[in-house]
TIDO-668966 format. One line per field, with one value per residue: residue number from 1; residue in one letter; x, y, z of N, C-alpha, C in turn. Coordinates in pm, whole numbers, m for minus. Atoms other than C-alpha are relative to their C-alpha. Layout:
num (NUM | ...)
residu (A | ...)
n.px (X | ...)
n.py (Y | ...)
n.pz (Z | ...)
ca.px (X | ...)
ca.py (Y | ...)
ca.pz (Z | ...)
c.px (X | ...)
c.py (Y | ...)
c.pz (Z | ...)
This chain:
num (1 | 2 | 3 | 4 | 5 | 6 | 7 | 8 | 9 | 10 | 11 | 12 | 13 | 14 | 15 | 16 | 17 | 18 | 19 | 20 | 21 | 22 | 23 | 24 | 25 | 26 | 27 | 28 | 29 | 30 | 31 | 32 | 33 | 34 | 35 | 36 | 37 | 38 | 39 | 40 | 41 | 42 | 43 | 44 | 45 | 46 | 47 | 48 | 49 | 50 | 51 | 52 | 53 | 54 | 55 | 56 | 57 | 58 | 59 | 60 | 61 | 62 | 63 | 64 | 65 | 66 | 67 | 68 | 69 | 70 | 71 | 72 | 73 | 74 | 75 | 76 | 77 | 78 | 79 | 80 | 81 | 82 | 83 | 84 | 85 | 86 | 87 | 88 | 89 | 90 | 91 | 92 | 93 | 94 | 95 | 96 | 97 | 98 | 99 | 100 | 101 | 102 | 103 | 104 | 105 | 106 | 107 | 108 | 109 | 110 | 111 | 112 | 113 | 114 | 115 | 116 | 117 | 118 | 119 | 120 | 121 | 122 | 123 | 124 | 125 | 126 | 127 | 128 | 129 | 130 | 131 | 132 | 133 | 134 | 135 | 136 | 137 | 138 | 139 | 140 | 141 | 142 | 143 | 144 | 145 | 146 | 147 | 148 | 149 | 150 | 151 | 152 | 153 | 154 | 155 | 156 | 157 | 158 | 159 | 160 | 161 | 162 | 163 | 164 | 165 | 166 | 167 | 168 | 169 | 170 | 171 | 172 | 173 | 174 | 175 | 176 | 177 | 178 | 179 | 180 | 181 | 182 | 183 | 184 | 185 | 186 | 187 | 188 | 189 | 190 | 191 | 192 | 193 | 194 | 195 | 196 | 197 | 198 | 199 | 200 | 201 | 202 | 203 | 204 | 205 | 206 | 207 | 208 | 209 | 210 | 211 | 212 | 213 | 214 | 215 | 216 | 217 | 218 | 219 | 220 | 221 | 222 | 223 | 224 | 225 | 226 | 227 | 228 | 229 | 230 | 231 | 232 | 233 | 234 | 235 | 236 | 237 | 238 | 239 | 240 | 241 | 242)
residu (X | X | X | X | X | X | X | X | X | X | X | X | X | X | X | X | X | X | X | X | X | X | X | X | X | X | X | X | X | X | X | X | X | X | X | X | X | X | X | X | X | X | X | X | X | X | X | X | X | X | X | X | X | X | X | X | X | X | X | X | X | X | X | X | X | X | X | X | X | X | X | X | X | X | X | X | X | X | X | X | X | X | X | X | X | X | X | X | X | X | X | X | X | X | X | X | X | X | X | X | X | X | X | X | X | X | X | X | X | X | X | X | X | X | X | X | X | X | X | X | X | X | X | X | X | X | X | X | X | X | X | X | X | X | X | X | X | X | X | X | X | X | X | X | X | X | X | X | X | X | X | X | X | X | X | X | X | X | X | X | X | X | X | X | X | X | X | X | X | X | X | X | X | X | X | X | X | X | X | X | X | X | X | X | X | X | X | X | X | X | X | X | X | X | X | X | X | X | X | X | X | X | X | X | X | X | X | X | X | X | X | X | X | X | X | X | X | X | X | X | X | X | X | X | X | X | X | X | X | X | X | X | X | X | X | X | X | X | X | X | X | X)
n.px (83 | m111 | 76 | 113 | 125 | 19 | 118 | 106 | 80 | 37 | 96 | 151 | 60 | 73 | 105 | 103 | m36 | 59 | 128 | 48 | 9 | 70 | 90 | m3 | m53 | m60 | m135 | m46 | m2 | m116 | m164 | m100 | m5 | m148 | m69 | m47 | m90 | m158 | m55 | m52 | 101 | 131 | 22 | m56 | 46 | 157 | m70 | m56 | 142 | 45 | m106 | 11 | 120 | 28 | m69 | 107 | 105 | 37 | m29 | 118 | 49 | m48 | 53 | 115 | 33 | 84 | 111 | m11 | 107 | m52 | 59 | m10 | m132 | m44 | 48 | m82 | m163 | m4 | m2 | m85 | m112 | m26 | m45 | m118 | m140 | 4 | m32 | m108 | m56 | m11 | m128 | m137 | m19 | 76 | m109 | m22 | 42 | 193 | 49 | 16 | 82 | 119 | m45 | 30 | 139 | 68 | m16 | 52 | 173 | 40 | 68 | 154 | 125 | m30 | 76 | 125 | 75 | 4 | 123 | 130 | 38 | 39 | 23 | 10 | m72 | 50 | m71 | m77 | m78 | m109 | m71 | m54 | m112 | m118 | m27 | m36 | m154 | m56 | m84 | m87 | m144 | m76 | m44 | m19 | m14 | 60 | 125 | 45 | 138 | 177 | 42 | 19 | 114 | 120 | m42 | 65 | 94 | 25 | m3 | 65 | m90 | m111 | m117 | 21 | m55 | m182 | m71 | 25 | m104 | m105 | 25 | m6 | m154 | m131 | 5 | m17 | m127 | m66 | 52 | m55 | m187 | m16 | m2 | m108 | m119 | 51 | m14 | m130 | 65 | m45 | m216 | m75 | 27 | 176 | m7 | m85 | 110 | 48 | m96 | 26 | 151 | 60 | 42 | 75 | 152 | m45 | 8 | 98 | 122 | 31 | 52 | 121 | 68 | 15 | 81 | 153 | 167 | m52 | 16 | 105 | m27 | 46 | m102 | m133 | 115 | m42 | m210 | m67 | 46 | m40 | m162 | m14 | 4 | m157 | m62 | 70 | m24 | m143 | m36 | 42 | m50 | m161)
n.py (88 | 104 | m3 | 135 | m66 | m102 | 33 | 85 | m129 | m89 | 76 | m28 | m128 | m40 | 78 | m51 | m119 | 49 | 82 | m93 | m74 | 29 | 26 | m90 | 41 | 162 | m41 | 21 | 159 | 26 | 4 | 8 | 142 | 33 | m107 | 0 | 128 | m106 | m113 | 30 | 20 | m20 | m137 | m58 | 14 | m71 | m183 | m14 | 38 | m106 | m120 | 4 | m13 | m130 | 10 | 71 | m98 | m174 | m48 | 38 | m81 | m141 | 39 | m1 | m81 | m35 | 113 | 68 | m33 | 23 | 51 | 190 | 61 | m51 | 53 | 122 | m60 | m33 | 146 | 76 | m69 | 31 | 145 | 21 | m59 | 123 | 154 | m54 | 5 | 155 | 109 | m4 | 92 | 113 | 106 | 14 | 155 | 14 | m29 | 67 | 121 | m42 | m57 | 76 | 58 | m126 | m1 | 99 | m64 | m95 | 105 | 77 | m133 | m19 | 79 | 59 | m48 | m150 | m12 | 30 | m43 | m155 | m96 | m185 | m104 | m87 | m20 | 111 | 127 | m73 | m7 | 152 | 41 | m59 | 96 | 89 | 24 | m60 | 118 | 102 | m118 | m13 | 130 | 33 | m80 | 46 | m82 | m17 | 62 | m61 | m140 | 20 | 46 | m144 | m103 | 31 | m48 | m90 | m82 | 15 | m35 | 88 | m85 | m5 | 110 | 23 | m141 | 25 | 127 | m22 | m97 | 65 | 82 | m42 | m107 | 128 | 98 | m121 | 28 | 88 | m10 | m79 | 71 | 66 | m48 | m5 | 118 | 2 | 102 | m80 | 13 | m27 | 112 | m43 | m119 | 110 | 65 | m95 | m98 | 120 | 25 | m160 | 2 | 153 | m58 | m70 | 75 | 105 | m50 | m87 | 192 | 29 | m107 | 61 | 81 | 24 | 0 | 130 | 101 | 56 | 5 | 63 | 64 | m40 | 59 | 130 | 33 | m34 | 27 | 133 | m113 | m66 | 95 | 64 | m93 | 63 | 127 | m39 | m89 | 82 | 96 | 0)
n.pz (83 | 109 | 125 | 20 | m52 | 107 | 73 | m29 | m40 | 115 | 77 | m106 | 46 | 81 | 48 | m101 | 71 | 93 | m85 | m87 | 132 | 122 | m49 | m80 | m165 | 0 | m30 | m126 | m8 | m3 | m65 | m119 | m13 | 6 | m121 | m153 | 17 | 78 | m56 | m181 | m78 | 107 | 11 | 125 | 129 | 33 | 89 | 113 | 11 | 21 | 51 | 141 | 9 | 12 | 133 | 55 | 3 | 9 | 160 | 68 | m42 | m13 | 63 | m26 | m106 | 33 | m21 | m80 | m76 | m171 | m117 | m13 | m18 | m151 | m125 | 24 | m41 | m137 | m96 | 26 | m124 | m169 | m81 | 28 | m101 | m118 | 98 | m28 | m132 | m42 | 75 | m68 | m70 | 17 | 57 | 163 | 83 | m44 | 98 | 130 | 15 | m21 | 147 | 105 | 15 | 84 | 161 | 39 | m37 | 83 | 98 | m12 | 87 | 141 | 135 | m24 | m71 | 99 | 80 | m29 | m88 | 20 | m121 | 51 | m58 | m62 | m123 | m36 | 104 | m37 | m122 | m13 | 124 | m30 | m93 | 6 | 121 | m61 | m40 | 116 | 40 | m122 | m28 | 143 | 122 | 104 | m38 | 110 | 8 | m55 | 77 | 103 | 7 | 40 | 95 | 125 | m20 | m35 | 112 | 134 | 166 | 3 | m12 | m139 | m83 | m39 | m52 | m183 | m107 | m21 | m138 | m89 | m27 | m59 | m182 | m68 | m28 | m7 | m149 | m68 | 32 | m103 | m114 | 8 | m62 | m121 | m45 | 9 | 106 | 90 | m65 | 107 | 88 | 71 | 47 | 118 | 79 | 77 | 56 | 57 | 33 | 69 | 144 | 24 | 16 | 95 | 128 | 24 | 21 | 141 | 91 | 0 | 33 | 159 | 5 | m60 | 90 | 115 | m121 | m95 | m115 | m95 | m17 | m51 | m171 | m38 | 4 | m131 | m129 | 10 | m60 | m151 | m53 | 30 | m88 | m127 | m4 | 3 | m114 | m108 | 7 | m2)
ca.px (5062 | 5238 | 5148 | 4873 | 4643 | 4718 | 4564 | 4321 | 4176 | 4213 | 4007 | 3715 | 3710 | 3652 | 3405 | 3196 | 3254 | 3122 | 2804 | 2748 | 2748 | 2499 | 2245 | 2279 | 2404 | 2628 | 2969 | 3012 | 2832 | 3053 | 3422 | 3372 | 3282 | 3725 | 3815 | 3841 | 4049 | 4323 | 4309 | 4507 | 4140 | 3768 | 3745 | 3995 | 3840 | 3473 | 3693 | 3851 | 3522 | 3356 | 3636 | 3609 | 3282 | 3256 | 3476 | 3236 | 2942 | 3028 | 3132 | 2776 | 2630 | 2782 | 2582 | 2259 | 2249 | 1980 | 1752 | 1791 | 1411 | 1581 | 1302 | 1244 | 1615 | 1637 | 1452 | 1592 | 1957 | 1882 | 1808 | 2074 | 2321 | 2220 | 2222 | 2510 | 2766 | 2633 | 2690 | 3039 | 3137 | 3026 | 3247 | 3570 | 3500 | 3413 | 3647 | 3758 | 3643 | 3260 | 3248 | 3321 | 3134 | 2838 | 2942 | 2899 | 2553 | 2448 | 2558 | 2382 | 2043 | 2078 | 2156 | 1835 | 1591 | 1726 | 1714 | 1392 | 1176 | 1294 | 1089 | 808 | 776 | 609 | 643 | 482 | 721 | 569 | 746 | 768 | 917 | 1170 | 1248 | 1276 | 1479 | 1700 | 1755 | 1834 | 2097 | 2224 | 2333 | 2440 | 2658 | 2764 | 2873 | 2918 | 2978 | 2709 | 2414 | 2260 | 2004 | 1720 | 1778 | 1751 | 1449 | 1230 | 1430 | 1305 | 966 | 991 | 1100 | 955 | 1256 | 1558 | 1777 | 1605 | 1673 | 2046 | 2094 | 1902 | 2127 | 2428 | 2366 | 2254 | 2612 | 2815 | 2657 | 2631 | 2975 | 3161 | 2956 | 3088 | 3441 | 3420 | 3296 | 3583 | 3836 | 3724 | 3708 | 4075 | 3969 | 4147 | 4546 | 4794 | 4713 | 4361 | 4453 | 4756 | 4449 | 4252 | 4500 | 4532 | 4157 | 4086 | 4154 | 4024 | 3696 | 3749 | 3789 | 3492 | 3235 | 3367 | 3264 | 2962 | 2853 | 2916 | 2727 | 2416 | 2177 | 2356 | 2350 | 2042 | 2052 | 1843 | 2129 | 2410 | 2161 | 2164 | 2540 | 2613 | 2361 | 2496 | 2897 | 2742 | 2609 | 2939 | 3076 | 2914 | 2956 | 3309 | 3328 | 3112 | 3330 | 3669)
ca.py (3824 | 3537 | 3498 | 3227 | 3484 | 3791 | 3588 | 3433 | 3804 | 3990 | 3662 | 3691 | 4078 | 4048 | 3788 | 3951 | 4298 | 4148 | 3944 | 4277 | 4482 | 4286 | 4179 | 4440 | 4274 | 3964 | 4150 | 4087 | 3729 | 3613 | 3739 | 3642 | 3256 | 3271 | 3601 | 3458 | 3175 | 3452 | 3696 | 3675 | 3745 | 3682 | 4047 | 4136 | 3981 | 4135 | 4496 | 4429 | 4261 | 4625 | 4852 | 4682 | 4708 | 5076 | 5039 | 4821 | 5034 | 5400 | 5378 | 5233 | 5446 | 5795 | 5672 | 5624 | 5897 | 6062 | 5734 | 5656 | 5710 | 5834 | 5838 | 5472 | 5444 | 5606 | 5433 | 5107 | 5267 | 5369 | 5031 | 4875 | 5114 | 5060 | 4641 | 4681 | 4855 | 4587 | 4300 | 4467 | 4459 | 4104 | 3953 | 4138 | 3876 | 3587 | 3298 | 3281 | 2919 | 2937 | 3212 | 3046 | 2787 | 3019 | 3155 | 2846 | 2743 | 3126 | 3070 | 2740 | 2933 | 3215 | 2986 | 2784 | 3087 | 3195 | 2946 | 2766 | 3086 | 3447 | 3449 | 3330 | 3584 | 3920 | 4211 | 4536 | 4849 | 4966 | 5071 | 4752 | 4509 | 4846 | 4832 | 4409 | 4389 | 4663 | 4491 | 4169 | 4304 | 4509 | 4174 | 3960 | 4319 | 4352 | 3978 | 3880 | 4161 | 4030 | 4277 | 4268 | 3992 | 4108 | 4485 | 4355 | 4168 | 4541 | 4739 | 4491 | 4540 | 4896 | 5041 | 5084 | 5078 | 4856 | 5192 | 5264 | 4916 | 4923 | 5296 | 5225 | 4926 | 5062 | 5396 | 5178 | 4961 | 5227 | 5463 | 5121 | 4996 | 5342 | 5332 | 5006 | 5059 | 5364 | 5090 | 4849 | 5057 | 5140 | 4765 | 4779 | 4554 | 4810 | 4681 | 4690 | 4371 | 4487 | 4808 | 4590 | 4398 | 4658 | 4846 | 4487 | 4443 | 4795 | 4717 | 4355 | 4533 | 4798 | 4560 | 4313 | 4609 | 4721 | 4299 | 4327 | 4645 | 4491 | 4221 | 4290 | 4330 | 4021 | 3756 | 3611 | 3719 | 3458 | 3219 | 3393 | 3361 | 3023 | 2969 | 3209 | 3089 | 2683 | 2880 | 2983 | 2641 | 2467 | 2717 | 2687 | 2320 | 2383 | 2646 | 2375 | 2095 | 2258)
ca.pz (2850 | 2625 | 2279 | 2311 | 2543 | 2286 | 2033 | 2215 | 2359 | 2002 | 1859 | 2150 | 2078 | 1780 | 1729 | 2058 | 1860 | 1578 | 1736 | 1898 | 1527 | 1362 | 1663 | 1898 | 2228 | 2303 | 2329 | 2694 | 2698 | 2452 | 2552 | 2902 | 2801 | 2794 | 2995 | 3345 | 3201 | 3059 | 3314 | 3700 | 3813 | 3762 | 3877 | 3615 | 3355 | 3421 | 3403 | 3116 | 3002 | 3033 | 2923 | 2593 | 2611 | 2611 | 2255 | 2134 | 2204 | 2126 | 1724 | 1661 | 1964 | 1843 | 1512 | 1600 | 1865 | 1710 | 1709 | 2048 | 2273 | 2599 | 2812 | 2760 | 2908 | 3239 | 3483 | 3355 | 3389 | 3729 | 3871 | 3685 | 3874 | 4231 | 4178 | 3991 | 4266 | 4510 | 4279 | 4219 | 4553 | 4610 | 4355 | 4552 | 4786 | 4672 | 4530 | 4141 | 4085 | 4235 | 4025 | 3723 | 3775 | 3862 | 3510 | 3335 | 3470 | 3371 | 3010 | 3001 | 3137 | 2905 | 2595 | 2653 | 2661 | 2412 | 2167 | 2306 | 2496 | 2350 | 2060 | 2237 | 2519 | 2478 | 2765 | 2773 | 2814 | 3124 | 3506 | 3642 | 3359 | 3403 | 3727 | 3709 | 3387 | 3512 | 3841 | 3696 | 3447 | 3686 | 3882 | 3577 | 3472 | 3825 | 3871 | 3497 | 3298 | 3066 | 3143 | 2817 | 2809 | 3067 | 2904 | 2578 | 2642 | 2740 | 2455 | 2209 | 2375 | 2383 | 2086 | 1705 | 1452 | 1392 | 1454 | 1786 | 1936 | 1850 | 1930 | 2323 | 2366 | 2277 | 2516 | 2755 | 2742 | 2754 | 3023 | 3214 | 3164 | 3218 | 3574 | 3634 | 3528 | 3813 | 4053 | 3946 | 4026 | 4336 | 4391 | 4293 | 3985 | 3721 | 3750 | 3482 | 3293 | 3224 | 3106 | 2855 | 2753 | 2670 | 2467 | 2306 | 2240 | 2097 | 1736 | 1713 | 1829 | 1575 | 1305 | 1411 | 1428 | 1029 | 955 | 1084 | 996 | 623 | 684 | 888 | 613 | 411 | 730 | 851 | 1197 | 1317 | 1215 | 1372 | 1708 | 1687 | 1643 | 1947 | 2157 | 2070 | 2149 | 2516 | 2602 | 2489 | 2715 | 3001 | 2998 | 2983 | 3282 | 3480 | 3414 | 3468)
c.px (87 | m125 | m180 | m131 | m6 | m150 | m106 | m100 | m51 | m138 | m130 | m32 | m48 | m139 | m120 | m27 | m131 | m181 | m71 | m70 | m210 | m126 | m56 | 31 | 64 | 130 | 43 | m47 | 126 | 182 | 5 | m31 | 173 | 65 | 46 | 66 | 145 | 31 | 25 | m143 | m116 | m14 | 73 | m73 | m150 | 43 | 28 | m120 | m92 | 44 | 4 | m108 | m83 | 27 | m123 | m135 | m52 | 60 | m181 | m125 | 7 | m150 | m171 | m41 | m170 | m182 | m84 | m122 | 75 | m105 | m24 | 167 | 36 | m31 | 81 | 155 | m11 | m17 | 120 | 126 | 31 | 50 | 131 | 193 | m33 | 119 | 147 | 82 | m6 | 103 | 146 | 11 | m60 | 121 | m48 | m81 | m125 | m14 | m18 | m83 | m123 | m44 | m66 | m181 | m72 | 4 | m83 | m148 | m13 | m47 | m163 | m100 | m8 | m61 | m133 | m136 | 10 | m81 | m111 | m72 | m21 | m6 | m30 | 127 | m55 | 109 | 27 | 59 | 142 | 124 | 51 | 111 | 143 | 68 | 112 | 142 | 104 | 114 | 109 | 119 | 114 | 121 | 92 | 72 | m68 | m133 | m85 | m126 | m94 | m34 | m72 | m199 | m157 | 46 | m70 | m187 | m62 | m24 | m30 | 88 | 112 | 120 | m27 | 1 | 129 | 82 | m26 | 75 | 112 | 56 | m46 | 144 | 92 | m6 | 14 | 150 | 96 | m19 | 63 | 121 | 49 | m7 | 105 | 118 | 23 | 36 | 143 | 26 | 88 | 137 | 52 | m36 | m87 | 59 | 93 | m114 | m94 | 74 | 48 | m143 | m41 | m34 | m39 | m145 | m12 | m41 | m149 | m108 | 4 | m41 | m108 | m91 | m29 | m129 | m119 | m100 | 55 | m41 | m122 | 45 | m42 | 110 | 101 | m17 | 68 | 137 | 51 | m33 | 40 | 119 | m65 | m62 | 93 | 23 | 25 | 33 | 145 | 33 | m31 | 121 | 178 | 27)
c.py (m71 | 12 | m46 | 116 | 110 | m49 | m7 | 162 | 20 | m146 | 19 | 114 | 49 | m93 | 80 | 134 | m25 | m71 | 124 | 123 | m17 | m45 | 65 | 31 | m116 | 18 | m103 | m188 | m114 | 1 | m42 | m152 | 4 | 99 | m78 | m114 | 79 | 81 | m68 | m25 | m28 | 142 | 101 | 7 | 59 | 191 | 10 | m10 | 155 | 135 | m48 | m6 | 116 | 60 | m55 | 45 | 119 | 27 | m27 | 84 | 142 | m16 | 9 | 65 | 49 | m68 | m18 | 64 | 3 | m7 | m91 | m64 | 17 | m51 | m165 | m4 | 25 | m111 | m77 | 33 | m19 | m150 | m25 | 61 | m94 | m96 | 27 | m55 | m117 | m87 | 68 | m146 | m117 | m71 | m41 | m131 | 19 | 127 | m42 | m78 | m10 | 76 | m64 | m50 | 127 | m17 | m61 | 36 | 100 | m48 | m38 | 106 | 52 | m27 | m23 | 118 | 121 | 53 | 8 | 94 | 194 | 82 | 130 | 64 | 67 | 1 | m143 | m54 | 157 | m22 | m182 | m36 | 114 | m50 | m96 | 41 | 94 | m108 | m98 | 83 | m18 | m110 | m82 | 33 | m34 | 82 | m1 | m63 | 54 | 87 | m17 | m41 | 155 | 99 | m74 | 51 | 144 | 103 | m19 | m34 | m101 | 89 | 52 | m118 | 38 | 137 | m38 | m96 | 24 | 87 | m52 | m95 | 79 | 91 | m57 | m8 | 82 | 21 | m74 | m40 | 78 | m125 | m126 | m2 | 52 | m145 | m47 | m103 | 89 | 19 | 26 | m71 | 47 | 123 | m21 | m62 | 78 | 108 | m118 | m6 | 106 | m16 | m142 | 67 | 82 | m134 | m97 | 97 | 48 | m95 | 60 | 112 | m44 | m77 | m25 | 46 | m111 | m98 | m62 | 23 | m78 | m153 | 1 | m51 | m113 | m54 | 51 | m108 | m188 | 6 | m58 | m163 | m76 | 40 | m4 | m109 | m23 | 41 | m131 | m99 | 35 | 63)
c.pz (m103 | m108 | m43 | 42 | m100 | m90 | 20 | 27 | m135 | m44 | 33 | m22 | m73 | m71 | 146 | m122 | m140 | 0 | 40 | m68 | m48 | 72 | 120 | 193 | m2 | 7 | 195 | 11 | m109 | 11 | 133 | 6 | 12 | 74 | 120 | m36 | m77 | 96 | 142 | 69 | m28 | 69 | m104 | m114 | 18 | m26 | m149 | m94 | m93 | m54 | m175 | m107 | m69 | m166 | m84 | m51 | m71 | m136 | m31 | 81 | m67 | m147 | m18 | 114 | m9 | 2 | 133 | 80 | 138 | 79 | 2 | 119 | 99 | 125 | m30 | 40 | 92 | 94 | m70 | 67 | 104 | m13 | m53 | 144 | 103 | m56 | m12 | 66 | 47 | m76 | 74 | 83 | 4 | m81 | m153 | m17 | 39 | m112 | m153 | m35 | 24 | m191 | m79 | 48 | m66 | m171 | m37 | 22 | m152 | m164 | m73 | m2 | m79 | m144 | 21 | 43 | m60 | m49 | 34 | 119 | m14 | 137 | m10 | 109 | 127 | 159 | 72 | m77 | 17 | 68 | 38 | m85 | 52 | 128 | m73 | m101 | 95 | 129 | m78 | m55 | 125 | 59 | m109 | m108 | m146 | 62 | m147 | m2 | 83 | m64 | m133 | m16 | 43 | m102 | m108 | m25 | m8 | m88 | m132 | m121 | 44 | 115 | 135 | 97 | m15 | 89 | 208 | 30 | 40 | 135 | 96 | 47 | 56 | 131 | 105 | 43 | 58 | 184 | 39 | m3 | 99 | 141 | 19 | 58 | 81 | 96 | m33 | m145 | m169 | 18 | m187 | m160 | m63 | m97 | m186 | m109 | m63 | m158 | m134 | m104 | m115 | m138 | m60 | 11 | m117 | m115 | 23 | 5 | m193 | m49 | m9 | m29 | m201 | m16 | 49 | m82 | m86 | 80 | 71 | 152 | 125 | 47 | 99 | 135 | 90 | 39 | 128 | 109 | 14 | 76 | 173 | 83 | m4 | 104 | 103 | 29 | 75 | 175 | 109 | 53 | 67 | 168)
């Protein structure tokens, strides 16, 4: 890795890291708007993706252990597993540039509901919205390494307290990503570079969860929102175009 990508990783780690502190998901959507443009592979970069993921997760998981409603969390984690080792396995074989450029129209979807639909859409916690939201993130993880949004959308639904959303997301990220770091390296997706990059990443994450841990009762978080979710359409744009 030359200087330019150092930076460029630690910067993405810690602004995902950070994004990830103070709103409780968005790690993986934003580091991999620039991952597959640093790393040899887009299968690299959805490893690396999830390995810094797990970092990300388990200072603010270990934390709010106590919070966390597991039975709300298991059936959701269990479908996100199976479509995730598919999904996996389909990106071995599939060509770097279509993915990217499947990348950037995803950003530009997620974005837009986001900003415009989010707010506006209520779902009860019950077995199906489960078994659909875990599905779907189980593809976007599998393919993406951005699993967060569908989950997010029945954890918000699901649970009563600030500290029981962030705690189920986190334990959901990392039991997730830890899974799909096994199915990575399987897929041969877990080489040297990644491992460099990770080892890289570690304390940029580190430092962007002690920001935002400062600042998430100072920050309007509906702001920050906005700002990402503006970031992931840029982004997108970007991926399309290039």
């Amino acid at each position: 890795m030359d200087t330019t990508t150092i930076l460029l990783l630690a910067a993405f780690a810690f602004g995902g890291s950070f994004i990830q502190r103070v709103t409780g998901f968005g790690f993986g959507v934003f580091i991999m708007t620039v991952l597959p443009f640093l790393m040899p592979s887009y299968g690299e970069a959805t490893a690396l993706s999830g390995l810094l993921a797990i970092v990300c997760a388990l200072a603010t998981g270990i934390k709010l252990f106590r919070h966390v409603p597991w039975k709300k969390l298991w059936l959701i984690l269990a479908a996100f597993l199976v479509t995730s080792f598919f999904s996996i396995r389909f990106v071995s074989s599939v060509n770097d540039g279509i993915m990217k450029h499947v990348l950037g129209g995803l950003l530009i979807a997620i974005s837009i509901y986001f900003f415009f639909i989010g707010d506006k859409i209520k779902m009860k916690p019950n077995v199906p919205v489960q078994l659909t939201m875990g599905t779907l993130s189980g593809f976007m993880g599998g393919l993406f390494a951005m699993q967060g949004p569908p989950a997010v959308i029945y954890f918000l639904a699901c649970t009563d307290t600030k500290e029981e959303y962030i705690g189920i997301c986190q334990w959901y990220f990392i039991i997730g990503n830890i899974m799909m770091t096994c199915f990575r390296a399987a897929n041969g997706f877990i080489t040297p570079t990644v491992c460099r990059g990770w080892l890289i990443g570690i304390p940029a994450v580190i430092l962007g969860l002690l920001l935002g841990a400062r600042v998430c009762n100072r920050m309007p978080i509906g702001i920050i929102r906005k700002c990402v979710y503006a970031y992931m359409a840029f982004s997108g744009l970007l991926a399309l175009l290039s």
